[in-house]
N, C-alpha and C positions, 0 to 999 in steps of 0.2 A: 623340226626345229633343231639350232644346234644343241651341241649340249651345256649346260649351266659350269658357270656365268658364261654371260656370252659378252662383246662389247658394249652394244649400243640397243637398249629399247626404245620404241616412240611412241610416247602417248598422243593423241592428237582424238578431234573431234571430225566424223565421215565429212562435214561440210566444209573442211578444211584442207580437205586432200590434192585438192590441185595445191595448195601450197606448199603441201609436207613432200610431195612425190619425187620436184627436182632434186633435194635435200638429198634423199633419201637413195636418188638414180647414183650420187655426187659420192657419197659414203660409198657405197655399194662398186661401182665401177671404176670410179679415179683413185679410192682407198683401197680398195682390193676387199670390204666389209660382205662379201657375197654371200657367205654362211655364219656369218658372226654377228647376225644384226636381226631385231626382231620388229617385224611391221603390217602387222592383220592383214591386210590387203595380201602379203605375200604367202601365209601362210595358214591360208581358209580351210585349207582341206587336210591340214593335219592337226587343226583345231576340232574339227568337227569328232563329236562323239569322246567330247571330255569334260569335264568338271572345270565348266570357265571360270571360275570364280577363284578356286584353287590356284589354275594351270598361269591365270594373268598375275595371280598375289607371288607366285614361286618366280616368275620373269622380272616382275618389273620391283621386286625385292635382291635378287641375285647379281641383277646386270650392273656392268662396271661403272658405266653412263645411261643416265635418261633423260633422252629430248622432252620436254613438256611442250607443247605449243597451244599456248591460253588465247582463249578468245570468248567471245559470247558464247558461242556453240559448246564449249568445250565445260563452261559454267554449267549451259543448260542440260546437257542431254547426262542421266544418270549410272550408264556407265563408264563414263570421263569420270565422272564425281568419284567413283570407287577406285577407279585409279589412281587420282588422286589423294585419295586416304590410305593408300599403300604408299605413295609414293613420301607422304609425309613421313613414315616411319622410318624411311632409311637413315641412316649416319649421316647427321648435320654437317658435317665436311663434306661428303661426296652425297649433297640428296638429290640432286635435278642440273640438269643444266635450264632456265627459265627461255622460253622463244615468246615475245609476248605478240603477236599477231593484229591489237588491238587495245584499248586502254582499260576492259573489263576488268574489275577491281576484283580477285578470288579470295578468298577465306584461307588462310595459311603461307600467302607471299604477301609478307610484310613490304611496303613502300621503298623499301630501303635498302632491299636485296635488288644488289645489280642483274640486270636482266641483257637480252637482248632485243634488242627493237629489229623485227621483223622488213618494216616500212625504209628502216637506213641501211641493210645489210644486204647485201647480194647473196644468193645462193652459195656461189662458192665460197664466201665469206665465214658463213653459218656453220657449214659440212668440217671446216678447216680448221675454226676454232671450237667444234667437237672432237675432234682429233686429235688436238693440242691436249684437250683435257684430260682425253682418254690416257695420254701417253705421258701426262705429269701423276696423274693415280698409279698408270703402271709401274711409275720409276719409283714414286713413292712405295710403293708396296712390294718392291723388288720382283716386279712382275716384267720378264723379258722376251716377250713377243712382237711376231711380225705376220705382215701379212702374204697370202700366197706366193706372190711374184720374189718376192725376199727372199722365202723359205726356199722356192726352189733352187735359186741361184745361188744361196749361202750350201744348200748339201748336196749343188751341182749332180740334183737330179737329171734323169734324162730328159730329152726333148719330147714330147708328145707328140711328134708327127706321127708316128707310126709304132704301134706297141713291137714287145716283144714277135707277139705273137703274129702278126700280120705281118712283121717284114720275114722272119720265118717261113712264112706261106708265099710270100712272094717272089724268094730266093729259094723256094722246096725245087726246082728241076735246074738248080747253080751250085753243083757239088760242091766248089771250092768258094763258091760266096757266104759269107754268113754276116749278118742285121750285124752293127760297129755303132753300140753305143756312146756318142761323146755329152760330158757334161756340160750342161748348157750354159756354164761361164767360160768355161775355156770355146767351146762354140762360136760365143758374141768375139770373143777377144781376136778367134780365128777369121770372122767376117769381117770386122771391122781393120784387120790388117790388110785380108785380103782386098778389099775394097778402094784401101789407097794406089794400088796397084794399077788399079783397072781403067780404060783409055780415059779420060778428060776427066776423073777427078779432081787433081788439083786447079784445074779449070774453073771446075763447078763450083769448089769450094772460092776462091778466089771472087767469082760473080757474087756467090751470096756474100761476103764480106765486102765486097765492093756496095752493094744493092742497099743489103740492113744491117751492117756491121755494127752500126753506132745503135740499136737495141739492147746490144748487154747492157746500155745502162738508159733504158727507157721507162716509164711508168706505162702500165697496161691498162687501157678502161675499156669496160663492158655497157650493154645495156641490157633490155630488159631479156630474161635469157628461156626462149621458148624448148619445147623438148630436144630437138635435134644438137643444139646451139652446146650442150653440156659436151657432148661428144667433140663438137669441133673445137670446142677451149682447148678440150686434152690435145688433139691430134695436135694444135697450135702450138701447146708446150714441150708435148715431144720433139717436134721441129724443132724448138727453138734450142732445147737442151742436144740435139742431138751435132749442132754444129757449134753454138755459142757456148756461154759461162754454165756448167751445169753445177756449180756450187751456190747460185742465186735462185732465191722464192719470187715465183712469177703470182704476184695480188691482182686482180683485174678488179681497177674501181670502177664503183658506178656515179660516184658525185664529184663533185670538183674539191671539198676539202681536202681529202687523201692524197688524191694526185699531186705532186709537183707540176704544176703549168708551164714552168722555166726550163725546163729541164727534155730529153726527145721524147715525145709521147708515141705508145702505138692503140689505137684507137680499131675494135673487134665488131663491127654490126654497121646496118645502113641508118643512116640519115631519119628515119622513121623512128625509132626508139633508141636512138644512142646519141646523146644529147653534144658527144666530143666531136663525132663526126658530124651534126646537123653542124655546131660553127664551123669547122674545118673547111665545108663544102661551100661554106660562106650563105648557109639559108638565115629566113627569121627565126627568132625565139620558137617561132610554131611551125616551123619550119615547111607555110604555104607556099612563101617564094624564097627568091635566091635573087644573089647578084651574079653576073655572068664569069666568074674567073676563071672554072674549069671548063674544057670544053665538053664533058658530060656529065649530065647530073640527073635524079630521079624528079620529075615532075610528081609531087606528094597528091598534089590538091587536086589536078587533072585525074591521075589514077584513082583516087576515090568517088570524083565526080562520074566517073566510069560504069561506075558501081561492078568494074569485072569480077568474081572470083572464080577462084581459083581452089580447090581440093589438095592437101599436103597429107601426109603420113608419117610416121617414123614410129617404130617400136612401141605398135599398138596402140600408136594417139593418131586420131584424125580429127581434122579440125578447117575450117575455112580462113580465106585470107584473101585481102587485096592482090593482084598481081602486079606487081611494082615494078614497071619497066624505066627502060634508060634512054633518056633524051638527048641532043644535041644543045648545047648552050640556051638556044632559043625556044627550046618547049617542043622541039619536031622527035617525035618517034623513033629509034634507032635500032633498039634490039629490045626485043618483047619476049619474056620466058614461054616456055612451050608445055600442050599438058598432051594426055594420051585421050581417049576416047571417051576416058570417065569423067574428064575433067583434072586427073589429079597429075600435078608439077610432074613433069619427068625431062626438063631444059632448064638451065639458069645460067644466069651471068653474075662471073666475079668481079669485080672493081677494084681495083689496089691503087691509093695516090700517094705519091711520097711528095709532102708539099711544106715548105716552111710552116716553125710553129708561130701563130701568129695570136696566140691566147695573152700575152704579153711582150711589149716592147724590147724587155730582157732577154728574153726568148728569141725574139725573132733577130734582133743584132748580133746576139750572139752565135749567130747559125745552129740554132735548135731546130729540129726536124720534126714532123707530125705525120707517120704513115697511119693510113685508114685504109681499113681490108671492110670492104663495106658491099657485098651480095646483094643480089636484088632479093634473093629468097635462103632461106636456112640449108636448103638441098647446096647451093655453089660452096656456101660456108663449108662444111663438110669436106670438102675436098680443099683447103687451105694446106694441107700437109704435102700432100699431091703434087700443086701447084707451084708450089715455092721450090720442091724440090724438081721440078721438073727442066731437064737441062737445055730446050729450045726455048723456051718462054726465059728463063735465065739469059738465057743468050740473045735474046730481041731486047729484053727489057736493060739488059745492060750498055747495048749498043747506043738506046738512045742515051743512059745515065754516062757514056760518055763524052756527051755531048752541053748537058744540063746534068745542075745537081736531082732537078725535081722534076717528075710523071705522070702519066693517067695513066689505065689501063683495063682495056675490057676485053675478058676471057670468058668464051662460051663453055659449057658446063653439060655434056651429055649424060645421060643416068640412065642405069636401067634396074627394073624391078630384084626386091631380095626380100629375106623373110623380113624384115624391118620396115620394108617400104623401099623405094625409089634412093640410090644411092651415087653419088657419083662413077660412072661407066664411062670411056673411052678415051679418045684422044681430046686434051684440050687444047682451044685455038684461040689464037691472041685474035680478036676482031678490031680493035684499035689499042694504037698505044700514042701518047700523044706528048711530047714535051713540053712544061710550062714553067714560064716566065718569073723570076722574081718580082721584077715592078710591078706586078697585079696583085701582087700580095702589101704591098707596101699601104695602100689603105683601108685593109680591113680594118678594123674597129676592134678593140681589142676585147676580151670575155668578160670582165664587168664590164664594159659599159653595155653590152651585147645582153645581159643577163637584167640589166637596169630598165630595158626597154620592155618586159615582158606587159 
């Protein structure tokens, strides 16, 4: 365990740990929280053979921040409760952050302490406004820290490829060679020069500004965000920071109140749990059927009539799942993801539509835009970083956006096995890309009234 204080303790009850875990992936890997964060699951075996009683009253009394996540579970089982009677003791200015999972009414959170609601909050929502908290105590208390990637680049440590000692070894029979440590800000600074240089860059840069330029100022929605999905957020915001506005905070909502409607949306999941993209693609409320606008769409209701599944992985989570293939306008079959011998995902298809927003009238006269990055499986998502930056698929997909403002587009997704599970591997291929119409858009229905019909 780190050493005290550390940032962030979690109190949570075992029956709640599929919820606490994205949370906790979110801190841990987007925050850089890797060693400064305490969370039993992670830390079994350097508990074992200590005075738990002690060891959990010294933690969850020390640390800067504590997630609480209240539910039934967390009332009933009795060493939650003793947590909780630590956790009451802390300094009523910094005693909890509350995560309320449920409406269980607990003994010492009074009605009236704001809390968070679990049920309205997205993952990364939660993770980020623990972060915020964390880093208004620190300022409060003139406490001036950062997290690893900061730290190195701020005292332009070296780069990690290759230690002293191993490039030593590898240049031992190169008299006049020796290991040229550079620091790794002046490094980035040295790539990212060199890179403008290099053949078709401004090219490429040019496509992506042509393709999603109008994103710098988009609202982001998400849907429901399975394990892999956290990884592809990042990789997304990377992307996006790395060509567009990097002085803006990318939110990805999950409801309609947050979002601006009016305004360019970009819409992150399929049609199956992400409620932007089921209107977008012009399905029902429950998104069984569709009207035919696109010329490809997921037949929802056939796929689970199917009863296919399919086997997924990712960094120690396996879990089953519909296999959610891509049809032609009319419900016919087109491309169907691929598994290996076990059954488990190792082919998926990406979808990318850049299609008028047609959530409201204002929106859509105003030439507001609604791209939807919508995968048939979590494995294609994964590779969105990839994809976007990839300079043929740029290059077909701009050819037609010269033509039309608006697209389809299906990208097959090869993968091959890594210690995490099945990851996106090799060359991807545009298998259709298809130009579409304004006037098909002209009578969608607008998102209340769409939402009235449930």
């Amino acid at each position: 365990m780190a050493e005290l204080p550390i940032s962030f303790a979690i109190s949570y009850a075992y029956e709640d740990k599929e919820k606490v875990d994205p949370i906790v992936r979110i801190l841990k890997e987007k925050y850089g929280y890797k060693n400064d964060l305490f969370y039993a699951p992670y830390e079994q075996h350097k508990l074992i053979g200590k005075d738990g009683e002690k060891t959990f009253e010294n933690i969850f009394l020390k640390s800067k921040q504590v997630l609480v996540f209240i539910s039934k579970f967390y009332k009933e089982k009795k060493w939650t409760r003793f947590e909780w009677d630590i956790i009451l003791k802390r300094d009523e200015e910094n005693r909890y952050i509350p995560i309320r999972l449920d409406d269980t009414p607990i003994v010492g959170l009074p009605s009236n302490i704001i809390h968070v609601d679990f049920e309205r909050s997205s993952n990364e929502q939660i993770a980020e406004f623990a972060v915020r908290k964390l880093k208004e105590f620190e300022k409060s208390h003139g406490i001036t820290t950062k997290i690893e990637y900061e730290k190195t680049v701020a005292e332009g440590k070296p780069i990690s490829f290759l230690t002293v000692k191993e490039s030593t070894k590898k240049f031992r029979d190169r008299a006049k060679v020796r290991p040229v440590i550079i620091p790794t800000k002046r490094t980035i600074q040295f790539i990212r020069r060199l890179g403008q240089f290099a053949p078709g860059f401004k090219a490429k840069e040019e496509n992506i500004d042509a393709l999603f330029g109008f994103l710098q100022d988009a609202d982001f929605t998400t849907g429901d965000i399975p394990p892999d999905d956290v990884d592809s957020l990042r990789l997304f915001k990377s992307w996006f920071y790395k060509h567009f506005r990097r002085d803006r905070q990318i939110e990805y909502y999950s409801s309609l109140r947050p979002a601006d409607i009016n305004k360019h949306l970009c819409s992150i999941g399929g049609p199956v749990d992400q409620l932007f993209t089921r209107y977008g693609m012009n399905y029902d409320r429950d998104g069984l059927n569709w009207k035919p606008i696109l010329p490809y769409i997921y037949p929802i209701k056939d796929a689970q009539e199917m009863s296919t599944k399919i086997l997924r992985e990712w960094k120690g989570y396996r879990w089953k799942e519909t296999n959610w293939f891509i049809a032609d306008r009319y419900g016919k079959p087109k491309f169907i993801p691929g598994v290996d011998k076990e059954g488990v995902l190792n082919k998926d298809y990406f979808m990318i539509i850049i299609s008028p927003n047609t959530f409201s009238d204002k929106a859509f006269y105003n030439g507001q835009k609604h791209v939807m990055i919508a995968p048939a499986h979590g494995l294609a998502q994964l590779a969105v970083k990839d994809i976007l930056d990839d300079d043929e698929i740029l290059r077909q997909l701009t050819k037609v956006r010269q033509r039309t403002e608006y697209l389809q587009a299906i990208i097959e997704v090869p993968a091959k096995r890594t210690v995490y599970g099945y990851a996106p591997k090799g060359k991807f291929i545009i298998r259709a890309v298809e130009p579409l119409d304004l006037s098909d858009f002209e009578k969608v229905e607008q998102y209340k009234d769409w939402i009235c019909k449930r």
